[in-house]
N, C-alpha and C positions, 0 to 999 in steps of 0.2 A: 649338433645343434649349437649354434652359438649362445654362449654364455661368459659369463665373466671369470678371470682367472678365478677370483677369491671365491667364487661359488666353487670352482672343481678343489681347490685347497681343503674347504669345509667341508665337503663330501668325504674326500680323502682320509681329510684326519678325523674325520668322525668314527671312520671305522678301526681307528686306533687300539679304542679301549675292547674293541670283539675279538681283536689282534691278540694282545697284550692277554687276555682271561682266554681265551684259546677256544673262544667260540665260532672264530674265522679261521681261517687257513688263506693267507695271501699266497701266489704263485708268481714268478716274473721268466718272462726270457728277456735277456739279454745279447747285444751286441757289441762286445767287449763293457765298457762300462758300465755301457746306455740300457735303460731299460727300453725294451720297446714293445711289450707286450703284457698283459698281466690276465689274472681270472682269480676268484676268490671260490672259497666251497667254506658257506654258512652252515655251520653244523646243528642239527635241531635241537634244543636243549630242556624239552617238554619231556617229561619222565616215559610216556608213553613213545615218545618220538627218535629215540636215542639210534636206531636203526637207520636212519637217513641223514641227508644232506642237501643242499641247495648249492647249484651252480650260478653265481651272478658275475658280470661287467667282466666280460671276454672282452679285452680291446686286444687289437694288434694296429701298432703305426702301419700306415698303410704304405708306406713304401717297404716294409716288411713283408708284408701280406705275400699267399703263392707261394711259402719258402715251408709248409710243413710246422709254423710255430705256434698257432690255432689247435692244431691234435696233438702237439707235444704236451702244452701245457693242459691241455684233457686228459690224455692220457697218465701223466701225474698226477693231477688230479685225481681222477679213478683209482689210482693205485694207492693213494695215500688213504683214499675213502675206505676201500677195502681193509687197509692194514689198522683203520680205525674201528672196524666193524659195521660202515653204511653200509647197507648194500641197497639201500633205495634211493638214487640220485637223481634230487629236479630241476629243472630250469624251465623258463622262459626268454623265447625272442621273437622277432618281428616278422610275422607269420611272411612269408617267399623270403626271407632273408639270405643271403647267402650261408649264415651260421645254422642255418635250420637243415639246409645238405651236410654241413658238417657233423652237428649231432647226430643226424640221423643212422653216416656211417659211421658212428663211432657205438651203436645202439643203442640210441634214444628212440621212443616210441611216441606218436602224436596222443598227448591226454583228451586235449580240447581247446576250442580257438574263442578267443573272447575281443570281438569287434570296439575299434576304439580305444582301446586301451592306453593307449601311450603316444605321446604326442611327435610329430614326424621329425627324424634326428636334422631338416635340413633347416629345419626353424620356422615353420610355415602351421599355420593354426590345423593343417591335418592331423588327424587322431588316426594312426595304424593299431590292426589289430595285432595280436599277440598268440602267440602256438605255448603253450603248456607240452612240456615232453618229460618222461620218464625213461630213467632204465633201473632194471633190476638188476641186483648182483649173482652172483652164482650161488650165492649159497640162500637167496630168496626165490630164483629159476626152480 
């Protein structure tokens, strides 16, 4: 969606301080220096909540894409969740999305679809609806 540099900088560094207090987990793959893909896992920090975690803002450069670096950084992901003690992992994306066959093989389950929800990435006043997906861990299985 087109936007402005300073809006994705303010995005970025906003999630500095979840960084920093260890309530985020940023992930990156790289191409020698270059970053060119990332994913974060929101860790839940509600006393009841301590079991799970949230998957947000999977980008990969698209001249990346088709190279396997989408379920690399899942699969790290997952494994770090685990060795944290999530074992209940959520996300949301944009329901046909190509990321939505992704989760799926990696064992994400459809929760539920909520029409509208987010406004279409090509900049165009469409509202796409959105897939809620879960996976369980093994030792929640």
């Amino acid at each position: 969606m087109p936007f402005a540099a300073e809006e994705a900088l303010r995005f970025w560094e906003g999630l500095v301080p979840e960084i920093e207090s260890g309530d985020r987990i940023l992930f990156g793959a790289f191409e020698g220096e270059r970053m060119v893909g990332t994913v974060s896992l929101a860790l839940a920090g509600m006393p009841n909540q301590t079991h799970r975690a949230e998957i947000s803002k999977m980008l990969v450069h698209p001249a990346f894409r088709r190279r396997g670096l989408a379920r690399a950084l899942v699969e790290a992901l997952l494994a770090r969740a685990e060795g944290l003690g999530r074992d209940l992992i959520t996300l949301d994306t944009r329901t046909g999305d190509a990321a939505q066959q992704l989760y799926a093989s990696c064992g994400f389950l459809p929760a539920g679809e909520i029409p509208e929800y987010a406004l279409a990435p090509e900049g165009t006043a469409r509202r796409d609806a959105t897939l809620f997906m879960y996976r369980l861990g093994a030792r929640a299985a």
